[in-house]
DSSP file (Angstrom, degrees, kcal/mol; ACC not computed):
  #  RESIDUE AA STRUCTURE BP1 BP2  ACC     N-H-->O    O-->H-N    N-H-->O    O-->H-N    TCO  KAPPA ALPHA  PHI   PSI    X-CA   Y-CA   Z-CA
    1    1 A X     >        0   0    0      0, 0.0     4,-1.2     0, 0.0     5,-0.2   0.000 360.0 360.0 360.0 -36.9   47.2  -31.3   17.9
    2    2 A X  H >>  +     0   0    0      2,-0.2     4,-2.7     1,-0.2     3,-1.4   0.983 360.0  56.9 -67.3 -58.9   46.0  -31.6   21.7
    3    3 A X  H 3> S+     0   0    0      1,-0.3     4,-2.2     2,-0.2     5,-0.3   0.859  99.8  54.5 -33.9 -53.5   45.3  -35.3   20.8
    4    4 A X  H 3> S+     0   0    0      1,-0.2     4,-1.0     2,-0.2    -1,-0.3   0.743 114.2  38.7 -45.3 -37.4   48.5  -35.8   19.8
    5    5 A X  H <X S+     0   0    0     -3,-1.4     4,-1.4    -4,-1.2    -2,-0.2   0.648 113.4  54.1 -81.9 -30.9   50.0  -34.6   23.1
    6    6 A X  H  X S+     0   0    0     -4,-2.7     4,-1.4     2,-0.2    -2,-0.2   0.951 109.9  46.6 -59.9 -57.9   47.4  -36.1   25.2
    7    7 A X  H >X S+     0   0    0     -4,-2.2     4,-3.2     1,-0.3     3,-0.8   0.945 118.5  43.1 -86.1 -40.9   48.1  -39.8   23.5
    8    8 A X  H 3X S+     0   0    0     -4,-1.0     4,-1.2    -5,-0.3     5,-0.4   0.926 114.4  50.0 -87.6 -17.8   52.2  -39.4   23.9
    9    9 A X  H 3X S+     0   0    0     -4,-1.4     4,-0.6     3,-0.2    -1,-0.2   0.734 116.0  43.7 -60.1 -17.1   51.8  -37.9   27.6
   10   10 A X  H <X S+     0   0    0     -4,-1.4     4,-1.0    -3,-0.8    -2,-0.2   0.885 115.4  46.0 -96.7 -52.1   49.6  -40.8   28.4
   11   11 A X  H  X S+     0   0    0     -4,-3.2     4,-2.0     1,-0.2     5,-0.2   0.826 113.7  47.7 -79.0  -7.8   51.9  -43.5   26.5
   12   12 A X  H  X S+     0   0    0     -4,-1.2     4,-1.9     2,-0.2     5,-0.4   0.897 113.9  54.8 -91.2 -27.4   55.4  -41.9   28.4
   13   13 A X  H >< S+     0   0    0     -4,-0.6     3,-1.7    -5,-0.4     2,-0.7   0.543 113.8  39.3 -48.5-111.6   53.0  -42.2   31.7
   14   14 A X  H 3X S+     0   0    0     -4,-1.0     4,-1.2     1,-0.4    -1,-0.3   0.036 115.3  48.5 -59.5 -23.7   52.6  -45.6   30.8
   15   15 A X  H 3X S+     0   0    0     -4,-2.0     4,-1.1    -2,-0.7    -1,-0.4   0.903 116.2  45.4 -23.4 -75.8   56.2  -46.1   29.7
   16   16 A X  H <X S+     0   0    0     -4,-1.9     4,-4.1    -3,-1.7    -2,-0.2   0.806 119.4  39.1 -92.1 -65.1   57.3  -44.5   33.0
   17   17 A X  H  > S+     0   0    0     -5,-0.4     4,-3.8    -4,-0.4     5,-0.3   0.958 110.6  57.3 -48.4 -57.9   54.7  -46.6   35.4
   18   18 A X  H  X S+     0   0    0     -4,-1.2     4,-0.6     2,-0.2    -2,-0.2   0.861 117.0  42.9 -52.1 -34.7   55.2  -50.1   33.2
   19   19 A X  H >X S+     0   0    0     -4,-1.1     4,-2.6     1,-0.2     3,-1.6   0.980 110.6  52.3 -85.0 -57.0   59.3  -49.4   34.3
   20   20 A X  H 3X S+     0   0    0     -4,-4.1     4,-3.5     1,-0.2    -2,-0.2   0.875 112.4  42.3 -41.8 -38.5   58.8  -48.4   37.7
   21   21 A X  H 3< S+     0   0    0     -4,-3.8     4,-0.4     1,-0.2    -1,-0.2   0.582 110.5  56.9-105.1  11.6   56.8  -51.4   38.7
   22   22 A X  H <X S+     0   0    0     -3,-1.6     4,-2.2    -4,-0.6    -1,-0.2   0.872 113.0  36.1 -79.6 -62.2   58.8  -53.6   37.0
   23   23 A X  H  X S+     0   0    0     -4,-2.6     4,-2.4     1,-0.2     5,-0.4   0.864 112.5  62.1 -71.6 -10.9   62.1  -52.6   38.8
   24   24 A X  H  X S+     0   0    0     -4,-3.5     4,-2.9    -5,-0.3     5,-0.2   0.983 107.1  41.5 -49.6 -52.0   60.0  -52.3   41.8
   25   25 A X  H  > S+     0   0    0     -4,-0.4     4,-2.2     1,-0.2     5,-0.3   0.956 115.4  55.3 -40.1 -82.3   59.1  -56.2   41.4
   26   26 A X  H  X S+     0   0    0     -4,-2.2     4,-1.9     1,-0.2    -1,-0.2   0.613 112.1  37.0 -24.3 -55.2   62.9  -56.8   40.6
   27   27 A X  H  X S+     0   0    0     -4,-2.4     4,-3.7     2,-0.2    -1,-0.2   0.920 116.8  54.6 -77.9 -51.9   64.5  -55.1   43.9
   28   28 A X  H  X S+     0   0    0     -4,-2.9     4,-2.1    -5,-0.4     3,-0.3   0.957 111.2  50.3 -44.4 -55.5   61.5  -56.6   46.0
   29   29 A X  H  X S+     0   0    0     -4,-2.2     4,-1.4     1,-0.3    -2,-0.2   0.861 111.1  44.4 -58.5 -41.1   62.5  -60.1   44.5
   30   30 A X  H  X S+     0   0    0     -4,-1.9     4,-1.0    -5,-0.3    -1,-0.3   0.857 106.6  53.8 -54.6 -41.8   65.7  -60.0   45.2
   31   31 A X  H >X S+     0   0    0     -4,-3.7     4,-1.8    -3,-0.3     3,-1.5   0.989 114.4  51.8 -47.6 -72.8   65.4  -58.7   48.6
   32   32 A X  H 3X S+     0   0    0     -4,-2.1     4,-2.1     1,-0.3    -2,-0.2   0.704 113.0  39.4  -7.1 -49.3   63.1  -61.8   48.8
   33   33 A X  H 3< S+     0   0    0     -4,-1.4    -1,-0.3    -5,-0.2    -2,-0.2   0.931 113.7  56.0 -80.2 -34.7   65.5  -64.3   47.4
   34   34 A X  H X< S+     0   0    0     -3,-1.5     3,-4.1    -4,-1.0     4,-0.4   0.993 112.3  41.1 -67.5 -87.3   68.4  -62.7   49.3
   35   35 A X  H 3< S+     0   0    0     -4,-1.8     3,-0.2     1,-0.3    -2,-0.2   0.851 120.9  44.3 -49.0 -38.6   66.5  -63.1   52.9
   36   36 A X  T 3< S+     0   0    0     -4,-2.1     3,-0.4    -5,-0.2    -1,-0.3   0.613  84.3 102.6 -88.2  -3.0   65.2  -66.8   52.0
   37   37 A X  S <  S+     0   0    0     -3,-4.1     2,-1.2     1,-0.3    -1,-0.2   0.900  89.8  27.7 -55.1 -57.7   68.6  -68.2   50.4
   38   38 A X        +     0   0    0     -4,-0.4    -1,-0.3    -3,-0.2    75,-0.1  -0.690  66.8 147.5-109.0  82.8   69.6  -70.2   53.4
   39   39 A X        +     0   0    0     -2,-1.2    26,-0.9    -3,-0.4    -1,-0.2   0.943  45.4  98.2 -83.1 -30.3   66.6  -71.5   55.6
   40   40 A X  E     -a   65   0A   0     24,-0.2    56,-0.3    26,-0.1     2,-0.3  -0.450  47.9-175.5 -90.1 151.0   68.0  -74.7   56.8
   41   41 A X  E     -a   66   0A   0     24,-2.0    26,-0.9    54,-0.1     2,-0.8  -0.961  19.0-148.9-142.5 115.4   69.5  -75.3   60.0
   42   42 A X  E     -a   67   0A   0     52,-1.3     2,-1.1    -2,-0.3    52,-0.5  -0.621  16.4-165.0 -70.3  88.9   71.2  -77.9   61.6
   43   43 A X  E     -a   68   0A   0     24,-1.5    26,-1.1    -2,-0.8     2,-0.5  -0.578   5.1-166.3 -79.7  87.8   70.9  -78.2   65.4
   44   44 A X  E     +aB  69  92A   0     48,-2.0    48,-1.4    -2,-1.1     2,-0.3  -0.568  29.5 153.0 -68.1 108.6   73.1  -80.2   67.5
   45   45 A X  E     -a   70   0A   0     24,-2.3    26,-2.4    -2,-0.5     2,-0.4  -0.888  52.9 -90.1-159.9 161.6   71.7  -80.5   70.6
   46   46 A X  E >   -a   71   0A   0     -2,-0.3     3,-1.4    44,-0.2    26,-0.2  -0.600  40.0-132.1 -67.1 114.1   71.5  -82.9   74.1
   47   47 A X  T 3  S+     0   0    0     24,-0.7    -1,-0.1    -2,-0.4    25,-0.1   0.627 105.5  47.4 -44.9 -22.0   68.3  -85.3   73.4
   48   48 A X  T 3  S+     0   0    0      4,-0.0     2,-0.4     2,-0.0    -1,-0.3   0.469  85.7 118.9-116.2  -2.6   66.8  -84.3   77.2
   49   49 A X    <>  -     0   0    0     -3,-1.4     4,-0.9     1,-0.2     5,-0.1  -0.410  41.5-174.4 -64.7 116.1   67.4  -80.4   76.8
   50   50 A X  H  > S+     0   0    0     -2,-0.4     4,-0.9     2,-0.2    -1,-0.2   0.490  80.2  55.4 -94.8   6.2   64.4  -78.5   77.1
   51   51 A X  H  > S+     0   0    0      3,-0.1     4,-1.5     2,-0.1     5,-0.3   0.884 103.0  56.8 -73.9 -50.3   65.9  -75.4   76.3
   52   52 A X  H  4 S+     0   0    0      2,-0.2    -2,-0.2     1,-0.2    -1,-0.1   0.653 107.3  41.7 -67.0 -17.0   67.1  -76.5   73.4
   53   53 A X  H  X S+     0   0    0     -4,-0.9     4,-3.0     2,-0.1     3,-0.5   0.801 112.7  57.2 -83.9 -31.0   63.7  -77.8   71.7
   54   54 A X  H  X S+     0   0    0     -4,-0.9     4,-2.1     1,-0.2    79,-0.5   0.880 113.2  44.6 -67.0 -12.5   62.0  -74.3   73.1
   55   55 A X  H  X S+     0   0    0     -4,-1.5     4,-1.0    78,-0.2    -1,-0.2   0.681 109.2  58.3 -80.5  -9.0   65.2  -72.6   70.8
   56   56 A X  H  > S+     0   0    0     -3,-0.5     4,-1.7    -5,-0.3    -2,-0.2   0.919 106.9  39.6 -84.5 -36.7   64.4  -74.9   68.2
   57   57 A X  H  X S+     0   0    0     -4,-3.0     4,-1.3     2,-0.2    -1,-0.2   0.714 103.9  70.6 -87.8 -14.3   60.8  -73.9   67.6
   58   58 A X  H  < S+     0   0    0     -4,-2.1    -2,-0.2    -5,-0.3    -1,-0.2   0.803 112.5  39.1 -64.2 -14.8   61.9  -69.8   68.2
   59   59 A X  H >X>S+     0   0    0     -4,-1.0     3,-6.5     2,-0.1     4,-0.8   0.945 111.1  46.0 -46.6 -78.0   63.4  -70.7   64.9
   60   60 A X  H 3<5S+     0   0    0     -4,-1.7     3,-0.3     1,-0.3    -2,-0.1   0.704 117.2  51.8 -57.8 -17.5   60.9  -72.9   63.0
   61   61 A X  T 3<5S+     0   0    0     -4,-1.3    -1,-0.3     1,-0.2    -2,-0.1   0.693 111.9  51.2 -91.9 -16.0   58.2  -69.7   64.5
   62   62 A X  T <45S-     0   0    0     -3,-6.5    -2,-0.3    -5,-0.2    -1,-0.2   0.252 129.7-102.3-104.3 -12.0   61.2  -67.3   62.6
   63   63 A X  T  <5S+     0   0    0     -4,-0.8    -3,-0.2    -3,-0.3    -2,-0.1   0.661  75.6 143.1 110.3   0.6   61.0  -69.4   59.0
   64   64 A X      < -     0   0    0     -5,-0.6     2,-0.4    -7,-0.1    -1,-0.2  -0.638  51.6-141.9 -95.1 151.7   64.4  -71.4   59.7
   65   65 A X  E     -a   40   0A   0    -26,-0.9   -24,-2.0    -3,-0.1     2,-0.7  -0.862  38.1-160.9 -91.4 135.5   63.5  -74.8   58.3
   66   66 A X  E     -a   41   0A   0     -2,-0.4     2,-0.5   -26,-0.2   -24,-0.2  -0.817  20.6-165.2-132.5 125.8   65.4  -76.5   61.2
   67   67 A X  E     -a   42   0A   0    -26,-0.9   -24,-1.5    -2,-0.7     2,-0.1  -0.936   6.6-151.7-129.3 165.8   66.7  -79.7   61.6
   68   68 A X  E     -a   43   0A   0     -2,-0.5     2,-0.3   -26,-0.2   -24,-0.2  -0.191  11.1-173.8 -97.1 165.1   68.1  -81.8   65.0
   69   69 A X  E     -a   44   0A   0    -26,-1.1   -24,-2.3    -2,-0.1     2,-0.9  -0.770  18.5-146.6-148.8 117.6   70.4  -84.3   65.7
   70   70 A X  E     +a   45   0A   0     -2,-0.3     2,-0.3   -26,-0.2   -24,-0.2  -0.740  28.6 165.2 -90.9 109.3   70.4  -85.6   69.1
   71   71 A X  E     -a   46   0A   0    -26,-2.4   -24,-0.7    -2,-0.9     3,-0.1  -0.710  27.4-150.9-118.1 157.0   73.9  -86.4   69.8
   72   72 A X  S    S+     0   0    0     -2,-0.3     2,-0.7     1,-0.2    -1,-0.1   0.773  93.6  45.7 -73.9 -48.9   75.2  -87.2   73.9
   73   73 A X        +     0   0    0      1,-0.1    -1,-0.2     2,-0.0     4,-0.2  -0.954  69.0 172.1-109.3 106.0   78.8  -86.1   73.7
   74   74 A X     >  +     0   0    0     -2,-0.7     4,-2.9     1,-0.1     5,-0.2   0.214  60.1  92.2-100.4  17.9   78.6  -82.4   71.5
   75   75 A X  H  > S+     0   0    0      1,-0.2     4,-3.3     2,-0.2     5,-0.4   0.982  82.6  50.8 -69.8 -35.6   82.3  -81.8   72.2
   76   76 A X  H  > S+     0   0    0      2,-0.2     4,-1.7     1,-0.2    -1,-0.2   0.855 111.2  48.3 -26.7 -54.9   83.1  -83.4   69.1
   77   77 A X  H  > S+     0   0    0      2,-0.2     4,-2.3    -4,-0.2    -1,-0.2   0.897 108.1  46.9 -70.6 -42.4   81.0  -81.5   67.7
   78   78 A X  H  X>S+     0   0    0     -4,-2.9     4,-0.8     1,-0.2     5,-0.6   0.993 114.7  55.3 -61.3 -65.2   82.0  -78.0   69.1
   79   79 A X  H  <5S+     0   0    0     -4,-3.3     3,-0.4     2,-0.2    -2,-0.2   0.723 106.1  49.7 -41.1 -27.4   85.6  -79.1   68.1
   80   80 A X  H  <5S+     0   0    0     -4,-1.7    -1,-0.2    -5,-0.4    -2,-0.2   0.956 115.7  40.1 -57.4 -78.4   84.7  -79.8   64.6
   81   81 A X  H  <5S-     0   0    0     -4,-2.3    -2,-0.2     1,-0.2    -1,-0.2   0.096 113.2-115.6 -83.2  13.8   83.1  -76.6   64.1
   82   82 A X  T  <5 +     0   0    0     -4,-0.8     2,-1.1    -3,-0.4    -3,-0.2   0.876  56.9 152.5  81.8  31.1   85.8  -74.5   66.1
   83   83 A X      < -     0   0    0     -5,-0.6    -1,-0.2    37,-0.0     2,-0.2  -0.776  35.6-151.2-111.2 102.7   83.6  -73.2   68.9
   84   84 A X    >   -     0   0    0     -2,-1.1     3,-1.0     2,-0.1     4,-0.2  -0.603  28.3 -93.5 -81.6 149.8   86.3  -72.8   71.6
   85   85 A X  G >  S+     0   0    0      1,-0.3     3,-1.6    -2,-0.2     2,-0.7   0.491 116.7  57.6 -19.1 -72.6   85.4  -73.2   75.4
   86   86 A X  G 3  S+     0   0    0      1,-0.3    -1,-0.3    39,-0.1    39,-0.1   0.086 115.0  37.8 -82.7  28.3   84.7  -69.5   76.4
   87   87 A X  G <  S+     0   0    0     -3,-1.0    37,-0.4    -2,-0.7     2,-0.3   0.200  93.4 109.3-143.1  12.6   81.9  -69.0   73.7
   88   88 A X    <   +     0   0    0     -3,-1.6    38,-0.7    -4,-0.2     2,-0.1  -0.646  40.2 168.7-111.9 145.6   80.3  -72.8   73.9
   89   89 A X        -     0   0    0      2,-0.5    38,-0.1    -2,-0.3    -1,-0.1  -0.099  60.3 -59.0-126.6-132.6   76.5  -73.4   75.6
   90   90 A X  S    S+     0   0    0     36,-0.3   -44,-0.2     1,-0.1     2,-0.2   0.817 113.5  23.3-112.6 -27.5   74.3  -75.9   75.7
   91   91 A X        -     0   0    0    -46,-0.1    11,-0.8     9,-0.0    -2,-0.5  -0.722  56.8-152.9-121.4 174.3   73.7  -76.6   71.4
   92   92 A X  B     -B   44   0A   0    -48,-1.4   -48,-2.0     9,-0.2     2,-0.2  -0.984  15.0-165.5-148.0 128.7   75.5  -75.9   68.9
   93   93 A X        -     0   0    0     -2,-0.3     7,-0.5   -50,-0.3     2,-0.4  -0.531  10.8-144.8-108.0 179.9   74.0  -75.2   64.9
   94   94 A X  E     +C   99   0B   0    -52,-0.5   -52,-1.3     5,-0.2     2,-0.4  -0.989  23.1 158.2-138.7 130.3   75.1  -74.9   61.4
   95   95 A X  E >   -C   98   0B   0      3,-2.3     3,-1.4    -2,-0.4     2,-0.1  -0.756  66.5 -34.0-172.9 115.1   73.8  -72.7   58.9
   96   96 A X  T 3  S-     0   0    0     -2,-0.4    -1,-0.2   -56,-0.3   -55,-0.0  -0.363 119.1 -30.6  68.6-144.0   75.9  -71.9   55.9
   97   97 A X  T 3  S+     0   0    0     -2,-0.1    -1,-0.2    -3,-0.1     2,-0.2   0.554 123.9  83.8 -96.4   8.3   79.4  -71.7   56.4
   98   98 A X  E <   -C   95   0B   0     -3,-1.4    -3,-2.3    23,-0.0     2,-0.3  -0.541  68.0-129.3 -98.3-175.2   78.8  -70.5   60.0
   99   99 A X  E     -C   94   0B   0     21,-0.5    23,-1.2    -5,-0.2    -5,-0.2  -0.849   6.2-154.2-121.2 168.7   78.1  -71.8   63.3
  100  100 A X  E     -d  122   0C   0     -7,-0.5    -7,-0.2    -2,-0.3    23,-0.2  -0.543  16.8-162.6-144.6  65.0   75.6  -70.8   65.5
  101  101 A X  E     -d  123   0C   0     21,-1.8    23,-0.8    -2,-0.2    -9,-0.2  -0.497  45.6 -41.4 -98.1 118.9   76.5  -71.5   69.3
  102  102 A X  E    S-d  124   0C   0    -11,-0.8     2,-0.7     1,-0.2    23,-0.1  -0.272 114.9  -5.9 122.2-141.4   73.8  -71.6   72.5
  103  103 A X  S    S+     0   0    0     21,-0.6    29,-0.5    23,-0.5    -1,-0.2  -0.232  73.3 150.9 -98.1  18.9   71.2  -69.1   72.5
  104  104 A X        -     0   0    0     -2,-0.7     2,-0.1    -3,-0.2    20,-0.1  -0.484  50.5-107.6 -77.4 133.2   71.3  -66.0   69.5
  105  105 A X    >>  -     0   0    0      1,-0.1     3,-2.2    -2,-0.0     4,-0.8  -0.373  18.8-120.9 -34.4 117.5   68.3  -64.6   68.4
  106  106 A X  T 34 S+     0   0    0      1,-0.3     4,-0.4     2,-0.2    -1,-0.1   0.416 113.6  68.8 -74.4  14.7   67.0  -65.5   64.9
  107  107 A X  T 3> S+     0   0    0      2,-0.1     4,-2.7     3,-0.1    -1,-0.3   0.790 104.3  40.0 -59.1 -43.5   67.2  -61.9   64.4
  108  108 A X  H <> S+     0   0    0     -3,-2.2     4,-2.2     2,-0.2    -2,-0.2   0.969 105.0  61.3 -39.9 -75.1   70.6  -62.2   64.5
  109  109 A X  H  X S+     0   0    0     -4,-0.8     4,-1.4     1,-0.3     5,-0.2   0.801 106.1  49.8 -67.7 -41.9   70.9  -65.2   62.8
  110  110 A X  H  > S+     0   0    0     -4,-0.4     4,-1.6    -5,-0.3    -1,-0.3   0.881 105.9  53.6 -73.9 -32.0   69.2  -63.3   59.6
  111  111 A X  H  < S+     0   0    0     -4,-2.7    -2,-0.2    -3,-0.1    -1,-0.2   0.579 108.9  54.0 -85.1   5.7   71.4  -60.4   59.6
  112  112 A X  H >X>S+     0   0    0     -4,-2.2     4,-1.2     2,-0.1     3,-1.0   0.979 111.2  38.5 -34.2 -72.2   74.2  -62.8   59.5
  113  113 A X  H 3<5S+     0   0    0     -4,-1.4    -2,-0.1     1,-0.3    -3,-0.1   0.751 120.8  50.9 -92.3 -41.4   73.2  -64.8   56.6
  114  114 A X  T 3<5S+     0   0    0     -4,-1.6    -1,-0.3     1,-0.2    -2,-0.1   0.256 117.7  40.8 -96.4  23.6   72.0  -61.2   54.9
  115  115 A X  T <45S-     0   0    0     -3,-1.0    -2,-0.2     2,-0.1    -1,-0.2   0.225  88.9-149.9-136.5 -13.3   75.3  -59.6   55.7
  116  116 A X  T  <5 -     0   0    0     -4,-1.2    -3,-0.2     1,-0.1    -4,-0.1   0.660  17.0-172.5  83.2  -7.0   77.7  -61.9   55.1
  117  117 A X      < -     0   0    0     -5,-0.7     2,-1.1     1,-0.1    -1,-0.1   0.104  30.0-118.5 -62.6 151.5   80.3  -61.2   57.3
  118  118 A X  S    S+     0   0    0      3,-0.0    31,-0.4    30,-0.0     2,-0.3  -0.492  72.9 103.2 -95.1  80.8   83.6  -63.0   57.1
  119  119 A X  S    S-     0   0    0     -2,-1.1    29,-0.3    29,-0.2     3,-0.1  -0.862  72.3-114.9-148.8 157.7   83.8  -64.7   60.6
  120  120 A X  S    S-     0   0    0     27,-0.8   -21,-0.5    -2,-0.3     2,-0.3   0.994  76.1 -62.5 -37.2 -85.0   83.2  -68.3   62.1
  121  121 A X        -     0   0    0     26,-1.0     2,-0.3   -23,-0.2    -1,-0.2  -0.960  36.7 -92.2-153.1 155.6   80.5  -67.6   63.9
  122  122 A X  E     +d  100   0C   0    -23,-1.2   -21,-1.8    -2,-0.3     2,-0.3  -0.623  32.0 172.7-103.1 177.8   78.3  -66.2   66.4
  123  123 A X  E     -dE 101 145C   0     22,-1.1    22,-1.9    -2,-0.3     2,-0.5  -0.962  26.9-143.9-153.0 158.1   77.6  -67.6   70.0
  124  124 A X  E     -d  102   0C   0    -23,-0.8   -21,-0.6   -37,-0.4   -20,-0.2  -0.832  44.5-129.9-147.8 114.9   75.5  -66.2   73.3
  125  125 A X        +     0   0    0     -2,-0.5     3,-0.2    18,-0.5   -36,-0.2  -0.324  64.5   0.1 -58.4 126.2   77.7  -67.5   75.8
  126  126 A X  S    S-     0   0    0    -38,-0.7   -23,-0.5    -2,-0.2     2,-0.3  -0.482 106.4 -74.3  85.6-169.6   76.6  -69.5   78.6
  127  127 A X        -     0   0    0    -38,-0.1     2,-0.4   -25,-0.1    -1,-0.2  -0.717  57.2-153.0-145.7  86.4   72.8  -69.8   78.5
  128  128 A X    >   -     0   0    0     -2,-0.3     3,-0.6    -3,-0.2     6,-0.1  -0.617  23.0-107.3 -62.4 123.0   71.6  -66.2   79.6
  129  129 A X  T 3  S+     0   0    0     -2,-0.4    11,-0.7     1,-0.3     6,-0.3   0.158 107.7  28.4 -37.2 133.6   68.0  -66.0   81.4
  130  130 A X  T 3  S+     0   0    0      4,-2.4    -1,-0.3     9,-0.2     2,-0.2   0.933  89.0 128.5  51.7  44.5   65.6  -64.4   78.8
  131  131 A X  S X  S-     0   0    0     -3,-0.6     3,-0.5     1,-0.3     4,-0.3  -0.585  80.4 -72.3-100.8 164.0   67.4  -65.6   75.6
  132  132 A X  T 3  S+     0   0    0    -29,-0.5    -1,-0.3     1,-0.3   -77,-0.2  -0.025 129.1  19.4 -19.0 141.9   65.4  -67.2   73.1
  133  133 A X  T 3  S+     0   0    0    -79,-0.5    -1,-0.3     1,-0.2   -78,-0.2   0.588 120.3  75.6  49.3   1.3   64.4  -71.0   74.5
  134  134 A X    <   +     0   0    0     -3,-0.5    -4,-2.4   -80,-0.1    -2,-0.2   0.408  54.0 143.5-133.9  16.2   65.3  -69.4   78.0
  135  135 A X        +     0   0    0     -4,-0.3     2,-0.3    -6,-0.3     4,-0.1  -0.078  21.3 146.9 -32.1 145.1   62.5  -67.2   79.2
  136  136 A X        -     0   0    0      2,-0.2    -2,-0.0    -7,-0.1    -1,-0.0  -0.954  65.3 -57.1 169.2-162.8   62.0  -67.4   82.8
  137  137 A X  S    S+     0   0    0     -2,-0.3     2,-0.4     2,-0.0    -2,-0.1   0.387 122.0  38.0 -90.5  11.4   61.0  -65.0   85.7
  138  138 A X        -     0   0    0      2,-0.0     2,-0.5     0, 0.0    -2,-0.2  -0.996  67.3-147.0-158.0-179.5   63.7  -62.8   84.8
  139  139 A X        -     0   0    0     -2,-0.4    -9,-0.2    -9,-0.1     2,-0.1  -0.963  24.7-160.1-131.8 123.5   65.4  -61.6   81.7
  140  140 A X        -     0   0    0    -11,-0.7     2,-0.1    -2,-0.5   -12,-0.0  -0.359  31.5 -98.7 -77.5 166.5   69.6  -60.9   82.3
  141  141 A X        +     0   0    0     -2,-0.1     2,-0.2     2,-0.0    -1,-0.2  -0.322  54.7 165.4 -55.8 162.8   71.7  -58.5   79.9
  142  142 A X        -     0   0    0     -2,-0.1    17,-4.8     2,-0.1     2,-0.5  -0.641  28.5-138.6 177.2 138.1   73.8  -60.7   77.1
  143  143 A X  E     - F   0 158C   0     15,-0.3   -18,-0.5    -2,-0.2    15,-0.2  -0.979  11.4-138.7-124.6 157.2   75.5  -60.0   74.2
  144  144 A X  E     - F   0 157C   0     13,-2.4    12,-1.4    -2,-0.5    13,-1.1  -0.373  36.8-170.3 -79.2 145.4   75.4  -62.1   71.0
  145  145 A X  E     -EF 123 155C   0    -22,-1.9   -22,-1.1    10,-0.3     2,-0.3  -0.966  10.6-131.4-133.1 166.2   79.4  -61.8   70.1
  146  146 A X        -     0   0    0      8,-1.8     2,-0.4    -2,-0.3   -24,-0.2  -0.346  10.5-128.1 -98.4-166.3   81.0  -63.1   66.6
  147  147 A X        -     0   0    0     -2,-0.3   -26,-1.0     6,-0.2   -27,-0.8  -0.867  13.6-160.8-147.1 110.5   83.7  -65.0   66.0
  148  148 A X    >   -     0   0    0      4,-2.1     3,-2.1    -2,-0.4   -29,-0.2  -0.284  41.3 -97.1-111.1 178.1   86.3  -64.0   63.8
  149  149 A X  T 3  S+     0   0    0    -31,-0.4   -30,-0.1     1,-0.3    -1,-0.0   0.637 125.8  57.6 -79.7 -17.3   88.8  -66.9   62.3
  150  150 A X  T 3  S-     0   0    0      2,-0.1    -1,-0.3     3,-0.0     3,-0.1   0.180 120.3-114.3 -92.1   6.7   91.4  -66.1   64.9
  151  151 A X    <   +     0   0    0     -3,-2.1    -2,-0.2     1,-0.3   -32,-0.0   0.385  68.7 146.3  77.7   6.3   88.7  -66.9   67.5
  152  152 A X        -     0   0    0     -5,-0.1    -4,-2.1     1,-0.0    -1,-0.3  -0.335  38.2-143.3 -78.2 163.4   88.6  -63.2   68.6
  153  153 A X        +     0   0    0     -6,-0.2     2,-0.2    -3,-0.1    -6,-0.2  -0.756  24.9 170.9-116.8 166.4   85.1  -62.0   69.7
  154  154 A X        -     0   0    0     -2,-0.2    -8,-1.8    -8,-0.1     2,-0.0  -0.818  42.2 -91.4-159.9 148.6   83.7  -59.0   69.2
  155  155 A X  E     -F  145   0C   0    -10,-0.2   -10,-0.3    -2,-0.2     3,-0.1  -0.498  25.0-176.3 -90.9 150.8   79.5  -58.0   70.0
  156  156 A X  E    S-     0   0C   0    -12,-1.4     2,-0.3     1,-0.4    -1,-0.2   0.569  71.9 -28.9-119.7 -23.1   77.6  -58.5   67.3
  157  157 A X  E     -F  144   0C   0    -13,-1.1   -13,-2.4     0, 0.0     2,-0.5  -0.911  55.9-136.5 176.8 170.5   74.5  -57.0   69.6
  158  158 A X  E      F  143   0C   0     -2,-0.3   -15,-0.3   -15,-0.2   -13,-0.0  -0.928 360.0 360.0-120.9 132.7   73.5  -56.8   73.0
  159  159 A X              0   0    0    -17,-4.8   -16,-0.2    -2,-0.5    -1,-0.1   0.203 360.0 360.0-121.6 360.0   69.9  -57.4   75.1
């Protein structure tokens, strides 16, 4: 009789474990699939900027598969993609169905992509001292702001 209880306490343990680390796997993969869905990124950016290649490799060092196009004139480009005047820097990206204006942190740029939000884009206006690709001898305040479809901003986070 003990046997009997022994061998089905052991098989609903194994039953029990065998589920857990299955939907553990599941949730993990998904998180996984979720975070890697969109790596590439399109940079549009001045051919002589050297801010803009040090922002290009705080991506590619962040996962972003990233590629450039060295264009002269980016107004075009901002004008395509909506980036109006008081949110525009020195590049300008693509990634998904947003845009990705001047200096944001590819922290940023991943809770974007893993939240989803229904907005243009984000931007870090201007090209603040001790952004990504703009280290230097001092680091300013800035905040990353979004961009909603009516162009209103709102901060999406601040350093």
């Amino acid at each position: 009789m003990k046997n009997k209880q022994k061998l089905k306490m052991a098989s609903l343990f194994t039953a029990v474990f065998a589920i857990s680390l299955y939907l553990g796997f599941t949730v993990t993969n998904q998180e996984a699939v979720a975070d890697t869905e969109i790596k590439e990124i399109m940079v549009y950016k001045s051919p002589t900027c050297g801010c803009c290649n040090k922002w290009v490799k705080h991506l590619e060092k962040e996962g972003f598969n990233v590629k450039t196009k060295n264009i002269r004139d980016m107004n075009p480009v901002k004008n395509k993609m909506g980036v109006q005047r008081q949110f525009q820097s020195c590049h300008t990206a693509k990634i998904g169905k947003y845009f990705v204006e001047g200096h944001v942190p590819a922290k940023d740029i991943k809770k974007l992509l893993k939240e989803k939000p229904d907005i243009k884009g984000l931007s870090a206006p201007g090209m603040p001292m001790g952004s990504p690709g703009m280290e230097g001898p001092r680091k300013d305040r800035y905040d990353v702001v979004a961009i909603d479809k009516n162009n209103r901003a709102t901060v999406y986070s601040s350093y």
